[in-house]
C-alpha positions as CSV (number, residue, x, y, z in Angstrom):
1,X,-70.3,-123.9,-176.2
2,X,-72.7,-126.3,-175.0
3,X,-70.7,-128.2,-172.7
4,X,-73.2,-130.7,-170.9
5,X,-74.1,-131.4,-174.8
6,X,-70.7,-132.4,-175.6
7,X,-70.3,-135.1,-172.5
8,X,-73.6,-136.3,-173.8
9,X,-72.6,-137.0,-177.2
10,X,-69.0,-138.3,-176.2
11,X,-70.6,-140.7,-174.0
12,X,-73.4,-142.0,-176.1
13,X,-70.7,-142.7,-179.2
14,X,-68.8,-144.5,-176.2
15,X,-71.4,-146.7,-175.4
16,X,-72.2,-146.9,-179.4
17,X,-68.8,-147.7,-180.9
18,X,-68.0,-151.0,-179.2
19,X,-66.0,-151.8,-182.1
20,X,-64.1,-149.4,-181.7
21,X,-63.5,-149.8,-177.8
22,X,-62.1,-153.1,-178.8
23,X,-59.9,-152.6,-181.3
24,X,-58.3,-149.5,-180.3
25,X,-58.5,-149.4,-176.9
26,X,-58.5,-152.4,-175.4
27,X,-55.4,-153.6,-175.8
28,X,-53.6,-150.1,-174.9
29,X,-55.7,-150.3,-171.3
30,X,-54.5,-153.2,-171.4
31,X,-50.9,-152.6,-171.7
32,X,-51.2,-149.3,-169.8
33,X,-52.5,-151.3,-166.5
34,X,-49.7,-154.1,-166.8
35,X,-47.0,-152.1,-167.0
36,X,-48.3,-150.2,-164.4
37,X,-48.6,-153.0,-162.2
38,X,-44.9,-154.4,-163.1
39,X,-43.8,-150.8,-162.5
40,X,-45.0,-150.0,-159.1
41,X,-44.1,-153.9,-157.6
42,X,-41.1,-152.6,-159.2
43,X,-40.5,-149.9,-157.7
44,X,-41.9,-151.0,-154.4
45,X,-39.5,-153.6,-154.0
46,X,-36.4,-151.3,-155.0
47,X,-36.9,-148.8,-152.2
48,X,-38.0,-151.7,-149.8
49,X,-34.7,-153.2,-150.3
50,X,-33.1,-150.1,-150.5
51,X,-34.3,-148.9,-147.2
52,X,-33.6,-152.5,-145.6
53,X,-30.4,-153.3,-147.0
54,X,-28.8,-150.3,-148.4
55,X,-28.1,-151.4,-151.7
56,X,-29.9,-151.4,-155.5
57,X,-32.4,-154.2,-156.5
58,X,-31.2,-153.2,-160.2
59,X,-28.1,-156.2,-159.8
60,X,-29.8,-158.5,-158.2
61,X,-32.6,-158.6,-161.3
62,X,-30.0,-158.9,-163.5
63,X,-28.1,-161.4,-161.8
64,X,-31.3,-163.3,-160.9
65,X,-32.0,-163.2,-165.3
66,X,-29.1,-164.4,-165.8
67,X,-29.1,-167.5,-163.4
68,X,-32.6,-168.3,-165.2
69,X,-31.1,-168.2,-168.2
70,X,-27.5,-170.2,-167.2
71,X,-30.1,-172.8,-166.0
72,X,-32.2,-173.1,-168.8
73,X,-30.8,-171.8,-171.9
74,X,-33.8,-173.2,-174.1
75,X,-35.9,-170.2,-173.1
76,X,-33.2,-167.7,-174.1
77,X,-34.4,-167.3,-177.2
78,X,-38.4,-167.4,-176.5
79,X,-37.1,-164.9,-173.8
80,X,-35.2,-162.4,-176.1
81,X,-38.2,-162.5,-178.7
82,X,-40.9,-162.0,-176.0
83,X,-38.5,-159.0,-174.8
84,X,-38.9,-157.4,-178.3
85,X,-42.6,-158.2,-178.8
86,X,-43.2,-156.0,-175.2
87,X,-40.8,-153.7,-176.0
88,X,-42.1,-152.9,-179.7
89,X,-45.7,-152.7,-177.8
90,X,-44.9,-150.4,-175.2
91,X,-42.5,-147.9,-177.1
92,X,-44.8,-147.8,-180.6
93,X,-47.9,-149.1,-180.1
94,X,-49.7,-146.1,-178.0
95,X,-48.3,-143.7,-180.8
96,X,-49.9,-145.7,-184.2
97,X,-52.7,-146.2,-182.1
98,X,-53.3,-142.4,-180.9
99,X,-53.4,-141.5,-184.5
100,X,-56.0,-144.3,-185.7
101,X,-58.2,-143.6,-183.1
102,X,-58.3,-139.7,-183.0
103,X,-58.9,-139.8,-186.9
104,X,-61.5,-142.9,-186.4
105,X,-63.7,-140.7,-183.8
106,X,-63.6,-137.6,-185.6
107,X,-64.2,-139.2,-189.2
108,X,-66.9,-140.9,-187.2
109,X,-68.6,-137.9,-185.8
110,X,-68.5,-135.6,-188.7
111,X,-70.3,-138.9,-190.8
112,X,-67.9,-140.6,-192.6
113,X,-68.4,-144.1,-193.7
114,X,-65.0,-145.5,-192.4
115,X,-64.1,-148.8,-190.8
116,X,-62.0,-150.6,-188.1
117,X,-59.2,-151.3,-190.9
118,X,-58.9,-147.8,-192.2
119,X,-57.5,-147.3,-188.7
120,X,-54.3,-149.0,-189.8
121,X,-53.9,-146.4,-192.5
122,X,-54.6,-143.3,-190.2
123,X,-52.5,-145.0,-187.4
124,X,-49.8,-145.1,-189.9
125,X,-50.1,-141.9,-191.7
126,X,-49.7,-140.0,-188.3
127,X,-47.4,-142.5,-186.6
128,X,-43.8,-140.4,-187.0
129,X,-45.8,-137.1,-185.8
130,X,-47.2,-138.4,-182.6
131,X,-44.1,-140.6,-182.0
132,X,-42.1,-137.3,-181.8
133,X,-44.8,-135.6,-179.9
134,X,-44.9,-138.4,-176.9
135,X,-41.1,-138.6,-177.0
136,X,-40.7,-134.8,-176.3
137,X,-43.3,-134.6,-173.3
138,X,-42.0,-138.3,-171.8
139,X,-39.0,-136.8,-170.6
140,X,-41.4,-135.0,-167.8
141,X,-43.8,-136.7,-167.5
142,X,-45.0,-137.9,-163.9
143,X,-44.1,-141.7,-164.1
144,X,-40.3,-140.9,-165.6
145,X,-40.3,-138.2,-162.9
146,X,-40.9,-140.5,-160.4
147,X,-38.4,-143.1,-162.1
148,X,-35.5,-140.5,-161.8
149,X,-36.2,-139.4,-158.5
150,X,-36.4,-143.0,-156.6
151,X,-33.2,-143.8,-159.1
152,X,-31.2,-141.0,-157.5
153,X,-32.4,-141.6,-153.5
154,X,-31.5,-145.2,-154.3
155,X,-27.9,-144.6,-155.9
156,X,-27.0,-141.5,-154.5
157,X,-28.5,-141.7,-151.2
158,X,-31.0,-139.5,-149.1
159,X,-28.4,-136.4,-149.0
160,X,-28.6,-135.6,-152.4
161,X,-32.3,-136.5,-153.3
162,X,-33.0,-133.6,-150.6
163,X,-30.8,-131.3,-152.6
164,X,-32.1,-132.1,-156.2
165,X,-35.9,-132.3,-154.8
166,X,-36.6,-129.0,-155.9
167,X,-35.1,-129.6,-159.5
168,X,-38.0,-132.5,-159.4
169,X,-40.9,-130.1,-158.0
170,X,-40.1,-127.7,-160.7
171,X,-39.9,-130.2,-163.8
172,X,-43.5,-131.3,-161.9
173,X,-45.0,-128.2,-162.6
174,X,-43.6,-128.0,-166.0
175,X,-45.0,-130.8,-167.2
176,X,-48.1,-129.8,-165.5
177,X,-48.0,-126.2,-168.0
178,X,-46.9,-128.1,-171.0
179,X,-49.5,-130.8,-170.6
180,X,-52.0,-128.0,-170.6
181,X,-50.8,-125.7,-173.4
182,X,-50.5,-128.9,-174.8
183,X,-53.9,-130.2,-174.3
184,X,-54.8,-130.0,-178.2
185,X,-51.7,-130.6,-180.5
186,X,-52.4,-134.3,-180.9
187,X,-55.5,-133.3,-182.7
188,X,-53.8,-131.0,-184.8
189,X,-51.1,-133.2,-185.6
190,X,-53.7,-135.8,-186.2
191,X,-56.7,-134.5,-187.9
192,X,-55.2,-131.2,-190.1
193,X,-52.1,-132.6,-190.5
194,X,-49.4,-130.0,-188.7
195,X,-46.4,-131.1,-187.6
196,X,-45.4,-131.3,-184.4
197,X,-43.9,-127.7,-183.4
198,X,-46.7,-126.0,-185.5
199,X,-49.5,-128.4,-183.5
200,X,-47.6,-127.3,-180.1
201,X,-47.3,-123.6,-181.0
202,X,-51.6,-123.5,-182.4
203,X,-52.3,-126.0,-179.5
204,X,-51.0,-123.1,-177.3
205,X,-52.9,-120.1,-178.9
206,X,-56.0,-122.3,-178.6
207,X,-55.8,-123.0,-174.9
208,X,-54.7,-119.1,-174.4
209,X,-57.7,-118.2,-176.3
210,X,-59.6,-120.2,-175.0
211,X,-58.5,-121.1,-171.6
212,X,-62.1,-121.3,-169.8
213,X,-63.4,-123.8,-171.9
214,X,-60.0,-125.8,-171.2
215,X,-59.9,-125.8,-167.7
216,X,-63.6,-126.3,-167.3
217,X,-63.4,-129.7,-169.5
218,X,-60.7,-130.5,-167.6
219,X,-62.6,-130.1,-164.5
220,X,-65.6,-132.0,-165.5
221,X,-63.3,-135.0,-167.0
222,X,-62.1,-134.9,-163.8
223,X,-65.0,-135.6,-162.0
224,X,-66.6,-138.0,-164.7
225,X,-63.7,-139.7,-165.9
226,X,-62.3,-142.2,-163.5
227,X,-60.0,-143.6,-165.5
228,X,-56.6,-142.7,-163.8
229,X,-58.0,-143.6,-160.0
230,X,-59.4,-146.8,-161.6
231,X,-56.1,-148.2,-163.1
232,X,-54.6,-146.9,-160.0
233,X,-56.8,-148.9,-158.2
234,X,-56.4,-152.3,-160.6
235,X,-53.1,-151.9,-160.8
236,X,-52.7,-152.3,-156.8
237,X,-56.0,-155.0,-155.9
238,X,-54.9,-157.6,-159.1
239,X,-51.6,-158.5,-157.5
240,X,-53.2,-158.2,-154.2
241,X,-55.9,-160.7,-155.3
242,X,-53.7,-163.0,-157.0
243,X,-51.3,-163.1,-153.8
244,X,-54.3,-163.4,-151.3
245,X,-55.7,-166.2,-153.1
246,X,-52.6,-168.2,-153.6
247,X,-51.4,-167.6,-150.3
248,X,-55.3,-168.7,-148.5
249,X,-54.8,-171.7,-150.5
250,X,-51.5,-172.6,-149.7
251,X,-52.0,-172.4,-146.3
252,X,-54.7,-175.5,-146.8
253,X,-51.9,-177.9,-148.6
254,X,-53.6,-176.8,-152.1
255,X,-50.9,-174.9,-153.7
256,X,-51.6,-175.7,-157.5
257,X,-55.2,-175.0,-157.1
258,X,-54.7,-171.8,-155.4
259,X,-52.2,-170.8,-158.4
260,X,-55.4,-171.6,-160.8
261,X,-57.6,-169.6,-158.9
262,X,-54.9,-166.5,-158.8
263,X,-54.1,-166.8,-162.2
264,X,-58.1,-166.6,-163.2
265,X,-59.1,-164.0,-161.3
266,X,-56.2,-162.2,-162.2
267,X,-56.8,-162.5,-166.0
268,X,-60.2,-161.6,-165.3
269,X,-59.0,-158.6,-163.2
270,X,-57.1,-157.3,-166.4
271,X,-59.8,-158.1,-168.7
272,X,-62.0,-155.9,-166.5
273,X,-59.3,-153.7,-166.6
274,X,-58.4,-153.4,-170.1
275,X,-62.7,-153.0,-171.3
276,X,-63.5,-150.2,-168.6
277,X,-60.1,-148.5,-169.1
278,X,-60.8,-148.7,-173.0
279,X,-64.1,-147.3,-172.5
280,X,-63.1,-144.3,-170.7
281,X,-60.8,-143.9,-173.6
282,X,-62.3,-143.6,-176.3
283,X,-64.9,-141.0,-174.2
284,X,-62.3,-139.0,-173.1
285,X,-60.9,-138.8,-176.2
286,X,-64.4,-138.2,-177.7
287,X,-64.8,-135.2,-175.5
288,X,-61.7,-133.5,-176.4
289,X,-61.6,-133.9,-180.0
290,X,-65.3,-132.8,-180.0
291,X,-64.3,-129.8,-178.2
292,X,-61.2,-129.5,-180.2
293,X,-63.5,-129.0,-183.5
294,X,-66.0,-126.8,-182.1
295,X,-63.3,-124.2,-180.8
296,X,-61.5,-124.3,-183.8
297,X,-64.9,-124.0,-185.6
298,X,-65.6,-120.8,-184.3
299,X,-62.0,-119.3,-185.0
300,X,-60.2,-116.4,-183.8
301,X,-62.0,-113.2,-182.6
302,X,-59.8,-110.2,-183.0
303,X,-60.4,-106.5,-182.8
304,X,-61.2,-106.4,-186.2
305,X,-64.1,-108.7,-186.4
306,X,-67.2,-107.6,-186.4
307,X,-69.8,-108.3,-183.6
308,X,-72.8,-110.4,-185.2
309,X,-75.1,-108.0,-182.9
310,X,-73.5,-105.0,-184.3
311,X,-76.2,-102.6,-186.0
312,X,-73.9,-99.6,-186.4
């Protein structure tokens, strides 16, 4: 397999398939780097106050919520709807649009004459599948790690995070195994169709049998794909730059034009965001589906197949 080729071609339909960049990627980078940013002031917060006063930030949210809400009850309703709206986004979103844009690429690349709509009808076809999928590998994976381990030090104290630590360092590694065994059962539950423990269990041979190819792609997305250092990196500089500006401007008497300024180069922050992160995307997603078909192209050697170079 012709790896160098493969990065070629995934990058070039990448740069080629802006359409597609923007309508199914875009807004999940999008929604990827906000909650990201809401979850590590989040979480920065809760273990600053934790380690300062001793107590949960969890109550004082709610009871902060609720006094916005005694105050002005007008919003309640704008605020339960726009609590739905995120909620529906964040839970089912990623998993209708995992199938549209798997089946999109691949359609794509093997020449099919398909457009941005038929999308809707491959996101929903597949949509049960890889909602089951995601649900089964969420439970470890490293952000709800991380969410149960700060939610015991805070509630239970120092003493029995040490003790549970190693529970933590072991579901780590886990996930680490299954995310690899893993690596190609979204594209079977995607393109042929399997359901979710027959995509896990043919994922697995896959990877088995071909485990070098695996690891090096995995390796050279490494290197090439910057996506997870460059939300990292968003998520941390956007409120950073929002704050920095605000607070340079308040210091000169200006406070609403300093909130302008914030707010733009925020937007413009997650804009950049949301179009790099949604590039890297779709070629990461490129690479590994065009991978995926190849290997599963060439099928299963066993002892019974014949070499090609076998004169006897």
């Amino acid at each position: 397999m012709n790896y160098r080729q493969i990065i070629k071609e995934a990058w070039d339909f990448s740069q080629r398939e802006k359409k597609l960049v923007y309508f199914y990627a875009f807004l999940p980078s999008l929604i990827t780097t906000i909650t990201g940013i809401i979850y590590v002031v989040y979480q920065s917060v809760a273990l600053k106050r934790y380690f300062d006063h001793g107590h949960s930030v969890i109550a004082d949210l709610i009871q902060l919520g609720w006094n916005i809400l005694s105050e002005h009850p007008e919003i309640t309703i704008y605020a339960i709807v726009g609590g739905v709206i995120i909620a529906v986004l964040y839970l089912f979103y990623p998993a209708f649009n995992e199938g549209a844009l798997i089946q999109l690429i691949a359609r794509k690349y093997n020449g099919h004459k398909t457009s941005m709509l038929s999308g809707v009808t491959y996101g929903m076809k597949s949509f049960f599948p890889v909602l089951e999928f995601h649900g089964l590998l969420s439970f470890f994976s490293f952000s709800a790690l991380l969410a149960y381990a700060t939610l015991i030090l805070r509630t239970l104290g120092y003493d029995v995070f040490k003790i549970v630590g190693i529970i933590f360092i072991m579901a780590a590694l886990l996930n680490f195994v299954l995310s690899f065994l893993f690596t190609y059962a979204q594209y079977f539950i995607v393109i042929d169709g399997e359901n979710v423990f027959a995509a896990m269990g043919k994922s697995t041979d896959l990877v088995i049998d071909h485990w070098q190819s695996t690891v090096l792609m995995f390796l050279i997305l490494l290197l090439i794909g910057l996506r997870i250092l460059l939300n990292a990196l968003l998520i941390l500089v956007i409120p950073g730059l929002i704050v920095v500006t605000a607070g340079f401007f308040a210091s000169l008497a200006l406070n609403s034009v300093g909130l302008i300024i914030g707010g733009v180069l925020g937007l413009l922050g997650l804009y950049i965001a949301g179009y790099l992160g949604g590039v890297l995307s779709v070629f990461s997603h490129a690479v590994w589906i065009l991978t995926f078909l190849k290997l599963t192209e060439e099928g299963e050697v066993t002892a019974r197949t014949v070499a090609e170079n076998n004169n006897s």
